[in-house]
C-alpha positions as CSV (number, residue, x, y, z in Angstrom):
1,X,0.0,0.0,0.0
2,X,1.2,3.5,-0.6
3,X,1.3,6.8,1.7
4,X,-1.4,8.2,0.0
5,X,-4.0,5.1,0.1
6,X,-2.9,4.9,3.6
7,X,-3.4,8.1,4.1
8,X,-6.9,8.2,2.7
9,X,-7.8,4.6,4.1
10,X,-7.1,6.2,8.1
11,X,-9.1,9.3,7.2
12,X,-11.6,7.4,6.3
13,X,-12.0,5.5,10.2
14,X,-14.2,6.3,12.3
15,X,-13.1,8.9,14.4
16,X,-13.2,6.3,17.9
17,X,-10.8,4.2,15.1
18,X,-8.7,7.5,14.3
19,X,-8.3,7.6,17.9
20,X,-7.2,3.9,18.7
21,X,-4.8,4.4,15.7
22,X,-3.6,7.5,17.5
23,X,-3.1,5.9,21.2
24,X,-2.4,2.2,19.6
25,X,-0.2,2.4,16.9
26,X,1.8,6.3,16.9
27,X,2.8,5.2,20.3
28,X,4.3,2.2,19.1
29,X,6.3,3.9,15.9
30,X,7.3,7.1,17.5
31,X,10.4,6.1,18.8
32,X,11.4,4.3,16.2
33,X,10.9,7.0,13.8
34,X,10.6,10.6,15.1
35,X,14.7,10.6,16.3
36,X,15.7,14.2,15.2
37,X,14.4,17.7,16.3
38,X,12.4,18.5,13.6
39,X,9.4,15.7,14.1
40,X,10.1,16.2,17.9
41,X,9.3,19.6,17.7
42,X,6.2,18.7,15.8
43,X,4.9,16.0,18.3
44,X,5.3,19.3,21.0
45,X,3.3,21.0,19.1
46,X,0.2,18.9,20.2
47,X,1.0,18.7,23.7
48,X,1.6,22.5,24.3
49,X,0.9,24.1,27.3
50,X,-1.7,26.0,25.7
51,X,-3.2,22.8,24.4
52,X,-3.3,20.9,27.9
53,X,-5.0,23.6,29.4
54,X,-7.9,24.2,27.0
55,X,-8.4,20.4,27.6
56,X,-8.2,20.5,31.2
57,X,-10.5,23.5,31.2
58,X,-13.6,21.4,28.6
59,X,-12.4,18.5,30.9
60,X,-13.1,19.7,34.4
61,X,-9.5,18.7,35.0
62,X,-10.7,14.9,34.8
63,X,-13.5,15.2,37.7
């Protein structure tokens, strides 16, 4: 299969599946493949400060 039909094939999932492949799979292929500072500093991106506290704020800080 090529990047693009995988590409289209995951946005296609269900968004539940979109998040198994998130939690699932990334986790399992990050650090094998995201080694040098520019993918690094992309992975930050989504776990900015910024981002953790507008969650935390629609999330009642988990209660």
């Amino acid at each position: 299969m090529e990047f693009n039909q995988l590409k289209d094939a995951v946005l296609a999932l269900e968004p539940s599946e979109q998040k198994r492949l998130i939690t699932e799979v990334l986790t399992e292929i990050m650090p094998k493949v995201c080694t040098d500072e520019a993918c690094l500093s992309r992975i930050r991106h989504f776990v900015d400060e910024e981002t953790v506290k507008t969650y935390k704020q629609q999330h009642m800080d988990g209660i």
